[in-house]
C-alpha positions in Angstrom: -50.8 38.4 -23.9 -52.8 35.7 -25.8 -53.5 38.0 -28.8 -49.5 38.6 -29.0 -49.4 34.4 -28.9 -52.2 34.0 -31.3 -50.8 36.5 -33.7 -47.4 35.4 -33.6 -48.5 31.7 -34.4 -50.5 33.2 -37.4 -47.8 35.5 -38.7 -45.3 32.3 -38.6 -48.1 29.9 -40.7 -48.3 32.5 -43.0 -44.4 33.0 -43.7 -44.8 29.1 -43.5 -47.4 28.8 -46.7 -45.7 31.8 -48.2 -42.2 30.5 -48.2 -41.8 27.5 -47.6 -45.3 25.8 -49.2 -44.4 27.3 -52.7 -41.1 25.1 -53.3 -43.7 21.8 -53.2 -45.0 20.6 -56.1 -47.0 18.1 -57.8 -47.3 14.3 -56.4 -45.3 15.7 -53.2 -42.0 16.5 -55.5 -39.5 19.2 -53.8 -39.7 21.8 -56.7 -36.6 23.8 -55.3 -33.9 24.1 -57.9 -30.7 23.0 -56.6 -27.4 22.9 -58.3 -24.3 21.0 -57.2 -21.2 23.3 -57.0 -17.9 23.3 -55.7 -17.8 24.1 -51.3 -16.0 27.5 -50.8 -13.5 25.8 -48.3 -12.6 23.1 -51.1 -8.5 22.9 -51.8 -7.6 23.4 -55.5 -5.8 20.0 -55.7 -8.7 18.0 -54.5 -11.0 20.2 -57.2 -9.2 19.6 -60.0 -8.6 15.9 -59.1 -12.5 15.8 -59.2 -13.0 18.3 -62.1 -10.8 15.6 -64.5 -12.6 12.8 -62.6 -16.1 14.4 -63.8 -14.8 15.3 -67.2 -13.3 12.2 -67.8 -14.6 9.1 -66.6 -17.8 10.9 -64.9 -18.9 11.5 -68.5 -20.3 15.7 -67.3 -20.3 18.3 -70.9 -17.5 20.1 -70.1 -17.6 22.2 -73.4 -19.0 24.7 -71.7 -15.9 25.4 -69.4 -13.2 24.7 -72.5 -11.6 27.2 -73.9 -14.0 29.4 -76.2 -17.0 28.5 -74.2 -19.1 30.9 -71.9 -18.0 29.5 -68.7 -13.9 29.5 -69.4 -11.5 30.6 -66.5 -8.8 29.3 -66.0 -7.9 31.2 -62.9 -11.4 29.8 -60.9 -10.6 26.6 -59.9 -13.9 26.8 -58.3 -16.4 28.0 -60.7 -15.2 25.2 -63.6 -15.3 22.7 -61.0 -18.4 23.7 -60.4 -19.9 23.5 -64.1 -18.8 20.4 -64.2 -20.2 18.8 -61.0 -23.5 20.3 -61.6 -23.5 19.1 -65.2 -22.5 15.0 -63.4 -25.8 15.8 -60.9 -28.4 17.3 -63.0 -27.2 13.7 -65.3 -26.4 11.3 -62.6 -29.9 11.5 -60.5 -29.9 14.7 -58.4 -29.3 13.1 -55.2 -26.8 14.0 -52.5 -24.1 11.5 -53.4 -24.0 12.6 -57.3 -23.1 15.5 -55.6 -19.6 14.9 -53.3 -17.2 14.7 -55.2 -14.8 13.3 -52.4 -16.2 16.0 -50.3 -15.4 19.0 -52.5 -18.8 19.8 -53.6 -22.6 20.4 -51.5 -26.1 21.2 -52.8 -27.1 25.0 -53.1 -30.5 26.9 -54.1 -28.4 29.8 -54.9 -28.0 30.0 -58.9 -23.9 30.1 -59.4 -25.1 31.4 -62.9 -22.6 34.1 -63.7 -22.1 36.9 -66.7 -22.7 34.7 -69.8 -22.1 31.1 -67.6 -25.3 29.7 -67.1 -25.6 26.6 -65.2 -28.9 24.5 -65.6 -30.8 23.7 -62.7 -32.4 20.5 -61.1 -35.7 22.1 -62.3 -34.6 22.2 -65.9 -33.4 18.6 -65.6 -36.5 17.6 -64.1 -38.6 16.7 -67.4 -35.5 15.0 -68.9 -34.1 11.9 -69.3 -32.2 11.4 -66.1 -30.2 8.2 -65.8 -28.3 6.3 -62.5 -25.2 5.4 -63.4 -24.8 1.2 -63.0 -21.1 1.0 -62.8 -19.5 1.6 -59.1 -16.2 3.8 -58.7 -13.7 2.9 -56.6 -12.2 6.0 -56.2 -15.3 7.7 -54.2 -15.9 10.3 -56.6 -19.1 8.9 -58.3 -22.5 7.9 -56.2 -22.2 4.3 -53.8 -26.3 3.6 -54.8 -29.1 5.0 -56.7 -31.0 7.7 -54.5 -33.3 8.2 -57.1 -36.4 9.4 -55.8 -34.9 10.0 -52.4 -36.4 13.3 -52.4 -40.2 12.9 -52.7 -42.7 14.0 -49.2 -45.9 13.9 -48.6 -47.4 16.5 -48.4 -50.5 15.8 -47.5 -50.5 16.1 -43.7 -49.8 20.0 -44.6 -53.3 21.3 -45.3 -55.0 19.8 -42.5 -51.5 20.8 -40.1 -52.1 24.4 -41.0 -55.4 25.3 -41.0 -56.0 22.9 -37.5 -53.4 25.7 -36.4 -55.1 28.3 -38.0 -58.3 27.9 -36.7 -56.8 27.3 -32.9 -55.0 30.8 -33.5 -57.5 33.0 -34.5 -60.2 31.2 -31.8 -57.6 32.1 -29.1 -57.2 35.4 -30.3 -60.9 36.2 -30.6 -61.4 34.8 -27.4 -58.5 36.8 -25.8 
């Protein structure tokens, strides 16, 4: 019965350091690329207020979703909406609330890339120039305060967490 324990507690550390460990990075930065895109449940009205919102005054490229560029449809409301939001994030620094969108749009790790549409992710925006915007928006399509930096853990506690566990495992399973 304690081996079972013991081995279950090791098997889960491991998945832990094999999944989860691997999206950490450097000076305790989450490493995961995100991209902003458009909820599945969002209405096309509210979208496409926000789409003009973050083509217009929310200053996103949206050249990309024109006509003649590799992310054009019309008919997906969705998708363009998308481009654009995650164009406003990557710019507007990556936090959750350059990324609402008057509740239209959420943070994903899936890539929405599709056929010739590639969307940049908050990995590739990472090294660049990211800016907060210093204007508020009354219409509660933009952020309410700079996150910047909201993002950052320690990491440090991790190492010592794991192999404490580690060590308690495999003495409990030798001993079993």
């Amino acid at each position: 019965m304690h081996k079972n324990i013991a081995f279950s507690i090791i098997l889960s550390l491991a998945l832990f350091c094999l999944l989860i460990l691997p999206s950490t990075a450097k000076d305790g930065v989450v490493t995961t690329e995100l991209w902003c895109v458009a909820k599945n449940n969002a209405e096309d009205a509210p979208l496409l207020t926000a789409l003009n919102w973050a083509c217009g005054p929310g200053g996103a490229d949206c050249s990309p979703i024109q006509q003649g560029g590799p992310c054009y449809d019309p008919a997906d409301t969705q998708n363009t909406a998308s481009y654009a939001f995650n164009d406003y994030f990557l710019k507007h620094g990556m936090t959750d609330d350059s990324c609402n969108f008057d509740n239209t749009a959420a943070l994903t790790s899936l890539n929405p890339s599709h056929d010739k549409c590639k969307f940049p992710s908050s990995l590739s925006a990472s090294n660049a120039s990211i800016s907060s915007p210093s204007t508020a928006y009354g219409n509660g399509m933009g952020p309410s305060e700079n996150l910047n930096g909201s993002n950052k853990i320690s990491e440090q506690w991790i190492w010592p967490l794991v192999t404490s566990f580690l060590v308690i495992a495999y003495n409990t399973w030798a001993m079993g």
